[in-house]
C-alpha positions as CSV (number, residue, x, y, z in Angstrom):
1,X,15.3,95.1,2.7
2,X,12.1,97.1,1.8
3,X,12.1,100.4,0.7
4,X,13.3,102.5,-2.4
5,X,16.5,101.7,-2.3
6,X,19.8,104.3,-1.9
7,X,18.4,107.4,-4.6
8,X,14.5,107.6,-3.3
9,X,16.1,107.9,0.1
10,X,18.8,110.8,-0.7
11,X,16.0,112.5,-2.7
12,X,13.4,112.5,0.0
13,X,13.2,115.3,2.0
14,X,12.8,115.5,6.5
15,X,9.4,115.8,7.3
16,X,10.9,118.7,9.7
17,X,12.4,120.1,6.6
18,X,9.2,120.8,4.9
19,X,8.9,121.8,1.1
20,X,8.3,125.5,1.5
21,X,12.1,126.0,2.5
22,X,13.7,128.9,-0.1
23,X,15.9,128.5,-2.4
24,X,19.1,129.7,0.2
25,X,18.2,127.1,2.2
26,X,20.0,124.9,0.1
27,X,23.2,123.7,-1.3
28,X,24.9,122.7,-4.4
29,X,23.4,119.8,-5.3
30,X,20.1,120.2,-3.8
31,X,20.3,119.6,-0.3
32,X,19.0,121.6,2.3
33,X,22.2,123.0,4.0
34,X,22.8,121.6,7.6
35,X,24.4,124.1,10.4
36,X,23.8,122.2,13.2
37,X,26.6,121.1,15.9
38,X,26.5,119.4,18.7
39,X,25.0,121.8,20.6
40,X,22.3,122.9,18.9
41,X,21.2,119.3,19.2
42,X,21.7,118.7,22.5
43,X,19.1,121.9,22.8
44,X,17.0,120.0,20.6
45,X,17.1,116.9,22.6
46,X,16.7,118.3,25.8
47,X,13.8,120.4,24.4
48,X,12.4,117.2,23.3
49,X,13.3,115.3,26.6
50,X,12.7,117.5,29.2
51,X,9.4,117.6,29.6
52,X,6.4,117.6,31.3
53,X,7.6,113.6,32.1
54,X,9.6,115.1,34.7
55,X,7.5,116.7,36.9
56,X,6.2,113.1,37.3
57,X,9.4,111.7,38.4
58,X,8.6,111.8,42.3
59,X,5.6,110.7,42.2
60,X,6.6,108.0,40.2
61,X,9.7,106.9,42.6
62,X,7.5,107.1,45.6
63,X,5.5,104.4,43.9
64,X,8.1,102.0,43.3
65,X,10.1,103.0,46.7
66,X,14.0,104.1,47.4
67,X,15.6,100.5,45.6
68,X,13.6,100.1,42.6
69,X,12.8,103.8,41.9
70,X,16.3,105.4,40.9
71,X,16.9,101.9,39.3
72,X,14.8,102.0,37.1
73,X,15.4,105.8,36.3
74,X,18.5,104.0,35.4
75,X,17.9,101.2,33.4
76,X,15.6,103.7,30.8
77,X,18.1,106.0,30.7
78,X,21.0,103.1,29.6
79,X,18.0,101.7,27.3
80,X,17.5,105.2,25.8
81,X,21.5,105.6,25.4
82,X,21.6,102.4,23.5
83,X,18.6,102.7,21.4
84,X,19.6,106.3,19.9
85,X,23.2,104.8,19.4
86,X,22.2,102.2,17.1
87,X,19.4,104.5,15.8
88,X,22.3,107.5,14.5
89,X,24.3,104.5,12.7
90,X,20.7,104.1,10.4
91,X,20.9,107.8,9.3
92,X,23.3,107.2,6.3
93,X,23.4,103.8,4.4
94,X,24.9,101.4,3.4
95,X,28.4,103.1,5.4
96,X,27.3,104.5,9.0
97,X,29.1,107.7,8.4
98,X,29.5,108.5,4.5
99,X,27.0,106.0,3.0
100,X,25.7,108.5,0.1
101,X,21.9,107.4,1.0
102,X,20.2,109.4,3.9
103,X,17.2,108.6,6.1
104,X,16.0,111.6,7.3
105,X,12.8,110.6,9.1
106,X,12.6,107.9,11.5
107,X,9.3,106.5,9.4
108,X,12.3,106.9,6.2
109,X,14.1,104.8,7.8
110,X,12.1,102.2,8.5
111,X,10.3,102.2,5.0
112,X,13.7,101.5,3.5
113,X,15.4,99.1,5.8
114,X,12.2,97.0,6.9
115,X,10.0,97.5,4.1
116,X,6.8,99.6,3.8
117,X,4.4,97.4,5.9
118,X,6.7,98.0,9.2
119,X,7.2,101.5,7.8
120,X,2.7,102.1,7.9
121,X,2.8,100.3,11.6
122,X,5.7,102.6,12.6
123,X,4.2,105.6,11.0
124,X,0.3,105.1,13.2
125,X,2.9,104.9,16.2
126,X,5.4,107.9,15.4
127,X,2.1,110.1,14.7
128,X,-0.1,108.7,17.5
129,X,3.2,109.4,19.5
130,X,3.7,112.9,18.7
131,X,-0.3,113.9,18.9
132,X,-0.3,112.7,22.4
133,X,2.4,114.8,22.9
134,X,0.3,118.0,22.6
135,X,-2.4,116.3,24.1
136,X,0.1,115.9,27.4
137,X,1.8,119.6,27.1
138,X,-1.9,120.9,26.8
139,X,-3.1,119.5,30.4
140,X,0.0,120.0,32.0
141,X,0.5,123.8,31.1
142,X,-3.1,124.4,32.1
143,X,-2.3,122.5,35.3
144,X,0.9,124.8,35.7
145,X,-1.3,128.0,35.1
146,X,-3.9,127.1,37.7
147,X,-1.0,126.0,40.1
148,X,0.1,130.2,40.1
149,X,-3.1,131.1,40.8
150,X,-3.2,128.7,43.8
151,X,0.3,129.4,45.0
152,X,-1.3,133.0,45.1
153,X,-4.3,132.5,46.7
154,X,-2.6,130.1,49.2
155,X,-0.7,133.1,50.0
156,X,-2.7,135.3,50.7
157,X,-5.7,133.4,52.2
158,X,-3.5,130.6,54.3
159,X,-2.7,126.9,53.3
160,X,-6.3,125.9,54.0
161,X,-7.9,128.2,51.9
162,X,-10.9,126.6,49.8
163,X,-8.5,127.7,46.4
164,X,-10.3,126.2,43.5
165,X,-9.5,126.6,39.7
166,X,-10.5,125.0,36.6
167,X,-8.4,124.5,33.8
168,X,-10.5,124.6,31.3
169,X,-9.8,128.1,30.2
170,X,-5.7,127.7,29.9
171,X,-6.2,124.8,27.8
172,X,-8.4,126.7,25.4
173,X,-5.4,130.0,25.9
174,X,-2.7,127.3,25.6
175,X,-4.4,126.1,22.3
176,X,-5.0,129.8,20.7
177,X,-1.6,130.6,21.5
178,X,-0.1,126.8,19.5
179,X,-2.5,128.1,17.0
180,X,-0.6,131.1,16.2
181,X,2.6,129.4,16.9
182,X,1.9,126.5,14.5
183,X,2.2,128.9,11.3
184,X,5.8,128.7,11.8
185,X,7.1,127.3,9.0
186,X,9.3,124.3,9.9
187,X,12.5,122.9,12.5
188,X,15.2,125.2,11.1
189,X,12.8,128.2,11.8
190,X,12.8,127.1,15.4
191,X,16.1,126.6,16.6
192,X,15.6,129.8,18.7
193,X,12.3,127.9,20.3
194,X,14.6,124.9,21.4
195,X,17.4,127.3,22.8
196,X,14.7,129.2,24.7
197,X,12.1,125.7,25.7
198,X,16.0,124.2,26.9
199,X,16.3,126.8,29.2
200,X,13.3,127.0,30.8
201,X,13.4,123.1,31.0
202,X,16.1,123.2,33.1
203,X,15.1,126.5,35.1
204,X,12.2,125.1,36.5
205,X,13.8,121.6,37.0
206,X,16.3,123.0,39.1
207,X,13.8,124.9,41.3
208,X,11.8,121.7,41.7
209,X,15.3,120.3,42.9
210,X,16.2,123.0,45.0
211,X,12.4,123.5,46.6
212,X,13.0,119.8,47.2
213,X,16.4,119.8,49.2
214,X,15.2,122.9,51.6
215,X,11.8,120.9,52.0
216,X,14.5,117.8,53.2
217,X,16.3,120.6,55.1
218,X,13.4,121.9,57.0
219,X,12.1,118.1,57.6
220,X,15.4,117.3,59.4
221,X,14.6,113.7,58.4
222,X,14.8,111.5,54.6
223,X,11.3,110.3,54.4
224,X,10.2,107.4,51.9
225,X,10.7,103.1,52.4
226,X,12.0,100.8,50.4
227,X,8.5,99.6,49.3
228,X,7.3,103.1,48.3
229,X,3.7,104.4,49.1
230,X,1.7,101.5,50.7
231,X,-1.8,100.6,49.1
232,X,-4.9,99.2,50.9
233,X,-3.8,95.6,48.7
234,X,-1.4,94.0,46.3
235,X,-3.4,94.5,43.5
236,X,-3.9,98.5,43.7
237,X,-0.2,98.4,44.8
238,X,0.8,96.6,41.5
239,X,-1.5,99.2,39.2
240,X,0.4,102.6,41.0
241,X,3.8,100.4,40.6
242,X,2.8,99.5,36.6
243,X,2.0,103.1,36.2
244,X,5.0,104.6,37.7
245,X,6.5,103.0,35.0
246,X,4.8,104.1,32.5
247,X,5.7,107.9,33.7
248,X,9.0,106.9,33.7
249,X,8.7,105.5,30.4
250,X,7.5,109.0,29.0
251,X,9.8,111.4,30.7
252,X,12.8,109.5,28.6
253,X,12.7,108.3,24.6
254,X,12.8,111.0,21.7
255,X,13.9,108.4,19.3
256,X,11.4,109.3,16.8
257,X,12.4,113.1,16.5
258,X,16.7,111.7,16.3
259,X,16.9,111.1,12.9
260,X,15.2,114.8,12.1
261,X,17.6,116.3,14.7
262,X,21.1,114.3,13.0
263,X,19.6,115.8,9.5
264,X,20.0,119.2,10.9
265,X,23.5,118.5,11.6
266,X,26.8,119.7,9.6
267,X,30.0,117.0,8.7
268,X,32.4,116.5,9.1
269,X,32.9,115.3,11.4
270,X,30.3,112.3,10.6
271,X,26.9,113.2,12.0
272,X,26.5,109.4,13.6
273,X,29.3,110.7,15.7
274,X,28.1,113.9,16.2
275,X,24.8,112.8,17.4
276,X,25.9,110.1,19.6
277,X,28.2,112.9,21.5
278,X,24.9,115.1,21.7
279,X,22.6,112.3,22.8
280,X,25.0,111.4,25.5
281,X,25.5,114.5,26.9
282,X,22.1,114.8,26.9
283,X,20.8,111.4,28.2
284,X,23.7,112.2,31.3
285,X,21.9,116.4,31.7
286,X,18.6,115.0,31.8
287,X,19.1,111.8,34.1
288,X,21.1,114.2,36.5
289,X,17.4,116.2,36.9
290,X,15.4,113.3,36.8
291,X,17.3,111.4,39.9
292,X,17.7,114.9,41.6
293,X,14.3,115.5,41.3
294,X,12.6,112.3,41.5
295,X,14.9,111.4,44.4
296,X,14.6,114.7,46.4
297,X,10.9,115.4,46.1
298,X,10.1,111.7,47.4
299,X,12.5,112.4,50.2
300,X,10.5,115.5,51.3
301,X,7.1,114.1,50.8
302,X,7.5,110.4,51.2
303,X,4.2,108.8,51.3
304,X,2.2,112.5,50.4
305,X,4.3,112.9,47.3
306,X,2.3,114.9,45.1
307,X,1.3,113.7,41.5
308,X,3.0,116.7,40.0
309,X,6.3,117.9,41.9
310,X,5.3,122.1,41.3
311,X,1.9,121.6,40.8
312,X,0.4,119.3,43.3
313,X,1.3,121.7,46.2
314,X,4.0,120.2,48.7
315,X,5.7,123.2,48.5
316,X,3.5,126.5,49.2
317,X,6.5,129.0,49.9
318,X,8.3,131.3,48.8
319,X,5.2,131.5,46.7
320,X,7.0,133.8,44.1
321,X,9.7,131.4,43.2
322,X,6.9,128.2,42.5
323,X,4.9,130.7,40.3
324,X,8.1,131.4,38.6
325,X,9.0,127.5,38.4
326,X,5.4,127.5,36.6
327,X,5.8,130.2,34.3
328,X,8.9,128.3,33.1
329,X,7.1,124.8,32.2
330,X,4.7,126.8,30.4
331,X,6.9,128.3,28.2
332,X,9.0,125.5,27.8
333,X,5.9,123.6,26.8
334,X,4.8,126.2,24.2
335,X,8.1,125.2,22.7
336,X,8.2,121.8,23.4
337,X,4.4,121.2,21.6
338,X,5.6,122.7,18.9
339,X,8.8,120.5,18.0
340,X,6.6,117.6,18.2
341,X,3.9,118.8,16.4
342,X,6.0,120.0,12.9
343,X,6.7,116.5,11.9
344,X,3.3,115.9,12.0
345,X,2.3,118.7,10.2
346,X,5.3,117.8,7.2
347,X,3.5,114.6,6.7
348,X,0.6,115.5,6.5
349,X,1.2,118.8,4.0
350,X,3.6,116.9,2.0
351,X,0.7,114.2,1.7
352,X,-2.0,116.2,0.4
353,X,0.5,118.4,-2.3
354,X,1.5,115.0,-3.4
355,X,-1.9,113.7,-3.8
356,X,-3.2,117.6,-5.2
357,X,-0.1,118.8,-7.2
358,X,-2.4,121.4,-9.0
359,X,-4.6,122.5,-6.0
360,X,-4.3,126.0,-5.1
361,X,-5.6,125.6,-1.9
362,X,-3.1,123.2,-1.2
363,X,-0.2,124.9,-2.9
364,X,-0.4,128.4,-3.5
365,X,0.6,131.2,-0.7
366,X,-0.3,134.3,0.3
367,X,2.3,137.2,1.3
368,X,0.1,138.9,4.7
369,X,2.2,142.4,4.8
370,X,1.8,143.3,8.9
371,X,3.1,146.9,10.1
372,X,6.8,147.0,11.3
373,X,7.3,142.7,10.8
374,X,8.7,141.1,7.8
375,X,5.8,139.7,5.6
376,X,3.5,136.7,6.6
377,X,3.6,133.9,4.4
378,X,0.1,132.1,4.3
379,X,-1.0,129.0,3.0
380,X,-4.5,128.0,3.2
381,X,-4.1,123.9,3.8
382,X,-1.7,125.0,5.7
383,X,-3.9,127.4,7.8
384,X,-6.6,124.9,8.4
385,X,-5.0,121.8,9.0
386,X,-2.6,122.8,12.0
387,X,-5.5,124.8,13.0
388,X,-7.8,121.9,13.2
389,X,-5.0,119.5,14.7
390,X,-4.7,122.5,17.4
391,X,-8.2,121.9,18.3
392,X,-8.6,118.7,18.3
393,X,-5.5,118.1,21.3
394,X,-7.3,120.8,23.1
395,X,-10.3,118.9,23.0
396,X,-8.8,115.6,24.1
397,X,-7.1,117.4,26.7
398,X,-10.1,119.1,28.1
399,X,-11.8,115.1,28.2
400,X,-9.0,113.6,29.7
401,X,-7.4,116.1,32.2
402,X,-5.5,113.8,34.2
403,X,-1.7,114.4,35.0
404,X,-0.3,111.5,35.6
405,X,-2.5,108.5,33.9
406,X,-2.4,110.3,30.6
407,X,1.2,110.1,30.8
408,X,1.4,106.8,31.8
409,X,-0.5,105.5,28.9
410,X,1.8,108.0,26.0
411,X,5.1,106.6,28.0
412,X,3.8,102.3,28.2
413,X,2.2,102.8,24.7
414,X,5.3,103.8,22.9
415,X,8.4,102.8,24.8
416,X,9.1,99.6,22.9
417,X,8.1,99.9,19.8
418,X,9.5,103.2,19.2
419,X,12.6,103.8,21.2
420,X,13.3,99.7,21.2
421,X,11.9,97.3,18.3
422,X,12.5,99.4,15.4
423,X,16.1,100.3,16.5
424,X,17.2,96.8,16.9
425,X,15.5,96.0,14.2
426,X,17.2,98.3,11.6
427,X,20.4,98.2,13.1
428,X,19.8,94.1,12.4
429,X,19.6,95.2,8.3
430,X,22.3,97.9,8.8
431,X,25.1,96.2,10.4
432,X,24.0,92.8,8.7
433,X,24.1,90.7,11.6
434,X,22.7,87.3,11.2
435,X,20.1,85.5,13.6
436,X,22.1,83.6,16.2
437,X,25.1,85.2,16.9
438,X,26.4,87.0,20.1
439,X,25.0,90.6,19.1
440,X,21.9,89.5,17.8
441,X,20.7,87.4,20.9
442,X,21.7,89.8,23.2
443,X,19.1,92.7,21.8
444,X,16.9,90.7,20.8
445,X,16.5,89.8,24.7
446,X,17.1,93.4,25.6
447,X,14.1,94.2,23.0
448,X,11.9,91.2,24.8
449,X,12.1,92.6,28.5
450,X,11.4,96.4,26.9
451,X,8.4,94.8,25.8
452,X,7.1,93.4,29.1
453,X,7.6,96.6,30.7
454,X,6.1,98.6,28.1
455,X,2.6,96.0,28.3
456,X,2.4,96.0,32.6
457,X,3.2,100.2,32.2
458,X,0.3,100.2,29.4
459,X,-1.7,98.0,31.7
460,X,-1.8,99.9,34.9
461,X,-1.8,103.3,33.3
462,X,-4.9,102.4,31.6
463,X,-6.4,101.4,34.9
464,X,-5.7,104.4,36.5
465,X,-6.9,106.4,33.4
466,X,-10.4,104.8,33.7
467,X,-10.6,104.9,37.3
468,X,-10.3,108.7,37.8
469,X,-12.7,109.0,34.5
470,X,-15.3,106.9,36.6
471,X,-14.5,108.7,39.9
């Protein structure tokens, strides 16, 4: 086993439970104090979960037809189950639920139970993961703000109407506004973000669910096949069916913000069990959505399923309630960019005071008094980091504004080796089970065939990324 051993873990501190916490933020003997429950991180999760990955959903099924779509839905939402199971066992060690070592950070946890080479390969994953993130929520709230002033237009000029937006502008809004948003401290100063990003999560998937029903209401007819959209060959066929799964690959893991969540939460009773409860519940919510959405939007559309379900304009009326649906993914995503951005923030922060202990510029804050609001802590690193990092997804996403391909590639490129390899892997050192027996055979076969889907989902997203750059 690599790592620091039981007291380096205890004594280092969540990346989403950043250094600048005060002193009431903590217990006793040192800890931050945890007043989670299983609610607050089923919010968490499904603020985490419930993405922009599932606006995707139908697009994704109608690619992969009526067998093989919801099946698959399936299978990564048992993978996902099983993954964060054995992940919650790793947050306390060497006992699962009162080992007095904790792992607070998924990258913790894989320093100390795989050793620090696996914990730098995790770490350029878990960050690459979580920048792409806000990359993602940057095109597709842009892509939701234009689609309001389409639905609009559409309205009130006809369905033919020459309506044509760039999005340009709401990522550069949508970036400005994460700029201001990003001074919030850290996770425990958000909990009122994930109740509020939950809701509108499932607000607008449950118009995109309903819009999709009256849409199969109107048709009088289920439309879709059992092969899914037909393609001028095999080959392009095999690229939309790769990608698909790569989509469906995204909409699914948040294994590397679990441990952060579980170190959130309050025992008893143990938090493994506390988290496994919440991640259930939530896996179930979310899967619910995902079929209901996935399914019902292909069976309105069938072949002319758009890309994005409120976005890509199958449904044009009532124009009020789509706007509303949009409004709803924006929101949630100002939220949701936000929870996946702090960790990398905490790393980065808690980097450069380790590496400047005596830099004021790095240390030292700022009390900014503004009329009728409590006082504005500032901190110039601080300041101009997340500022930069703010920029530099907004730049990516203004390069790259493509839906579906960009989210194909984030899904493929971290399914396994997130949500799957590392699991297994530190369950392996947890649970001390040795090569060869029942347990160990059977995940390390599960971990193999995550692996080929995540390399055909990396392969045909990648495809389709450069073929709408070139086109």
């Amino acid at each position: 086993m690599g790592g620091g051993g039981g007291g380096g873990a205890h004594n280092h501190q969540s990346p989403l439970l950043t250094s600048f916490s005060t002193p009431d933020d903590y217990d006793g003997e040192g800890d931050p104090k945890r007043t989670g429950t299983t609610w607050t991180a089923i919010a968490h999760i499904i603020t985490g979960v419930i993405g922009a990955g599932v606006l995707s959903l139908s697009w994704s099924v109608a690619q992969l037809g009526w067998i093989a779509g919801p099946l698959i839905i399936l299978v990564f939402a048992a993978s996902t189950i099983l993954s964060t199971r054995l992940l919650s066992d790793c947050y306390r060690y060497p006992d699962p639920e009162f080992g007095p070592a904790r792992l607070r950070s998924y990258m913790d946890a894989v320093g100390f139970y795989l050793g620090e080479k696996r914990r730098t390969v995790s770490a350029i994953f878990v960050q690459e993961n979580l920048y792409g993130c806000g990359i993602a929520y940057t095109i597709t709230s842009a892509v939701s703000v234009r689609a309001i002033q389409k639905s609009n237009c559409y309205h009130k000029e006809g369905h033919k109407a020459a309506c044509g937006y760039g999005d340009g502008l709401y990522m550069l809004l949508f970036g400005v506004i994460q700029i201001l948003m990003s001074q919030i401290p850290d996770l425990h100063n958000m909990a009122w973000i994930s109740v509020i990003a939950a809701v509108m999560s499932f607000t607008y998937s449950f118009i995109g669910f309903g819009l999709g029903i009256a849409k199969v209401i109107e048709n009088g007819v289920i439309k879709g096949s059992i092969s899914g959209v037909p393609a001028s060959n095999v080959a392009d066929k095999l690229w939309l069916a790769f990608q698909a799964l790569g989509d469906i690959a995204f909409a699914y893991p948040y294994s590397i913000i679990l441990l952060e969540i579980q170190d959130t939460v309050k025992s008893p009773p143990p938090e493994n069990q506390t988290m496994k409860k919440a991640s259930m519940i939530a896996v179930f919510t979310t899967t619910f959505f995902y079929l209901c959405c996935g399914c019902f939007g292909y069976a309105a559309f069938g072949n002319d399923t758009p890309g994005n379900l409120l976005t890509g304009f199958g449904f044009y009326e009532p124009y009020w309630l789509i706007d509303f649906a949009n409004a709803c993914i924006v929101l949630h995503l100002v939220g949701g960019y936000q929870i996946y951005s702090q960790p990398v923030f905490a790393v980065a922060e808690k980097w450069f005071s380790m590496k400047f202990p005596d830099s004021g510029f790095v240390n030292d804050f700022y009390t900014i008094k503004i009329p009728f609001l409590p006082g504005l802590q500032l901190n110039p690193l601080r300041l101009c980091f997340r500022t930069a990092y703010v920029v530099s997804t907004t730049g990516i996403a203004m390069m790259f504004p493509y839906f579906n391909q960009v989210l194909g590639v984030l899904g493929a490129l971290n399914f396994w080796p997130l949500a799957i390899y590392f699991p297994v892997e530190m369950y392996f050192v947890q649970k001390k089970i040795g090569a060869w027996t029942r347990k160990w055979i059977v995940l390390r076969i599960f971990s193999f065939v995550c692996f080929l889907v995540t390399v055909v989902g990396l392969i045909g997203s990648v495809e389709g990324l450069i073929s709408a750059k070139l086109s």
